[in-house]
C-alpha positions in Angstrom: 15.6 8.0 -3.3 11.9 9.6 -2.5 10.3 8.2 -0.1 7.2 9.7 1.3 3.7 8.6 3.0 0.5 11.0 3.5 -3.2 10.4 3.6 -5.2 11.4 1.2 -7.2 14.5 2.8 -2.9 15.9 3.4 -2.5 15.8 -0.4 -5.5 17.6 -1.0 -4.4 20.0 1.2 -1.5 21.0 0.0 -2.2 21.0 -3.5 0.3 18.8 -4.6 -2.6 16.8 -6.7 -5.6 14.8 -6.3 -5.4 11.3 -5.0 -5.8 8.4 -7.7 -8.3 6.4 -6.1 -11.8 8.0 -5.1 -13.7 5.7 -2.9 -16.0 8.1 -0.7 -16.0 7.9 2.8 -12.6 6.6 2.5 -8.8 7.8 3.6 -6.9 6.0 1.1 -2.8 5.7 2.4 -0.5 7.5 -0.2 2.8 6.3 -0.6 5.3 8.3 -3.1 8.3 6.4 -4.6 10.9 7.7 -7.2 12.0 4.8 -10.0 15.0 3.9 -9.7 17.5 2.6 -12.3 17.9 -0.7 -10.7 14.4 -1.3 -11.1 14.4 -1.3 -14.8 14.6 -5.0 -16.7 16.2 -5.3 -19.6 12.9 -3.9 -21.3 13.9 -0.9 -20.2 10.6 -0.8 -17.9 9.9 -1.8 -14.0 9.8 -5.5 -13.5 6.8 -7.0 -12.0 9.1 -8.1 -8.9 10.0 -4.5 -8.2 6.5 -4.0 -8.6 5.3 -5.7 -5.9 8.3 -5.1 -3.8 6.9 -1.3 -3.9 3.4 -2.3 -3.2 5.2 -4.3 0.0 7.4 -0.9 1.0 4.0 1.4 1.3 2.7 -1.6 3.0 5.2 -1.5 5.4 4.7 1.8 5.4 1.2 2.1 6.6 1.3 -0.8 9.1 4.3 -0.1 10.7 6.4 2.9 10.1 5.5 6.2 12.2 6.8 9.5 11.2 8.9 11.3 14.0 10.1 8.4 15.6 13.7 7.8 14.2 15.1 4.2 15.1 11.6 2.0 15.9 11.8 -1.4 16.1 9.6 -2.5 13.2 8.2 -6.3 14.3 6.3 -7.7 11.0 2.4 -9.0 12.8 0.6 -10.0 8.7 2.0 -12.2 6.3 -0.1 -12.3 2.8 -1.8 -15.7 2.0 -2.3 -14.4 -1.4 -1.6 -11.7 -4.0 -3.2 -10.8 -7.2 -1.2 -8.4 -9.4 -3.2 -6.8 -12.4 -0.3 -5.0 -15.0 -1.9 -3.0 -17.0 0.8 -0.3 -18.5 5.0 -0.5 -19.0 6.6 1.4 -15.8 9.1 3.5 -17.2 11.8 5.6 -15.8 10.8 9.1 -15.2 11.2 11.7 -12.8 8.3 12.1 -11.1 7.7 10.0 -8.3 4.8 7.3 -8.6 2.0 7.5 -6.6 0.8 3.7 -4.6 -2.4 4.1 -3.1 -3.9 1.8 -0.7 -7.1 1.0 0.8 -8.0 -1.9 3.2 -11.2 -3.6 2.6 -13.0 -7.2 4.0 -12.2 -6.4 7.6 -12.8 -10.2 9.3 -11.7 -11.7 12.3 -7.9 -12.5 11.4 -7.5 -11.4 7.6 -8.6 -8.3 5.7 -8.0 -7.2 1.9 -5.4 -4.7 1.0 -5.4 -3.2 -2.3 -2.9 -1.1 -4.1 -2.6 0.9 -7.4 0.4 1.7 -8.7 0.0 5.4 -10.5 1.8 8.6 -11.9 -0.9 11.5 -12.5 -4.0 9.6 -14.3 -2.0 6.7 -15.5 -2.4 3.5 -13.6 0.9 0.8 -14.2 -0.5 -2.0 -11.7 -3.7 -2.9 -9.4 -2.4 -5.1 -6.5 -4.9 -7.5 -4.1 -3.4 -9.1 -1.2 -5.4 -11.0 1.7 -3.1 -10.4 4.7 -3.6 -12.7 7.8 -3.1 -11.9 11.3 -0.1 -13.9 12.6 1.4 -14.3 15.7 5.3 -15.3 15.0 5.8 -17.1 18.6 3.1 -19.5 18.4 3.5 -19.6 14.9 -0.5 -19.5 13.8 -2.7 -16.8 12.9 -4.4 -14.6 15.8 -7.0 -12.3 16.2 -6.6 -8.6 15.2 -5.7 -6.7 17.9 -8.1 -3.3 18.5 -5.4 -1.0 17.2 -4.5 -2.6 14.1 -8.5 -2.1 13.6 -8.6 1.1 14.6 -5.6 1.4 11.5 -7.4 -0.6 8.8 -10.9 1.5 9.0 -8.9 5.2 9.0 -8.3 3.3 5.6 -11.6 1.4 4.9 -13.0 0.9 2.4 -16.9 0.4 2.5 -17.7 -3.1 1.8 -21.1 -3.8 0.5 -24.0 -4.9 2.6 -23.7 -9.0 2.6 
């Protein structure tokens, strides 16, 4: 299993291709994930569930996972109050690794916008938009964003337009 993270400005770097979603101004989180077999439906193509269960691993990715630090406790602060799921292309077995790239948009007090595509090279299998809320799990409501979870969403901002 490949599993990889980067930002977009490290891809361009190193050559290894150009990241499938240009928003200028913008450092888009890449997350690289190999298709497994046990992903396939009887279609022969990547269920919709396994979709979004990708979309949620670079999610987890970007929120909580730090490279270099083997064995970190990972405590989940969002949950998702919605999803909207765009298919647009079959997700077929192949083996090149699929790109999901992820931006965070609608930066508010408690909930912001995350959204994800779902690509290999110029193909795009599946546009993801989640609102994710804030939550605090001990008092069991939503909270305020704390300054380093903002400091997080606007290395991967999008720019919203003026309202």
């Amino acid at each position: 299993m490949t599993l990889t993270h980067a930002l977009a400005s490290d891809i361009r770097r190193t050559g290894t291709g150009r990241p499938p979603l240009e928003v200028p101004g913008c450092r888009p989180h890449l997350y690289l994930r190999q298709v497994r077999m046990s992903d396939l439906d009887s279609m022969n193509h990547v269920n919709n569930v396994r979709l979004l269960e990708m979309i949620q691993d670079a999610h987890m990715d970007m929120f909580y996972l730090r490279p270099g630090l083997p064995g970190q406790e990972i405590r989940p602060r969002f949950v998702y109050a919605r999803h909207e799921l765009d298919y647009t292309e079959p997700l077929v077995l192949q083996p090149e690794p699929v790109t999901i790239t992820t931006t965070i948009g609608d930066l508010r007090r408690s909930t912001f916008r995350v959204t994800s595509r779902v690509t290999r090279d110029a193909q795009v299998f599946c546009t993801c938009v989640s609102t994710a809320v804030a939550y605090d799990p001990d008092a069991r409501c939503s909270r305020r964003l704390e300054e380093e979870e903002r400091a997080l969403a606007a290395r991967h901002a999008t720019p919203d337009p003026a309202r």
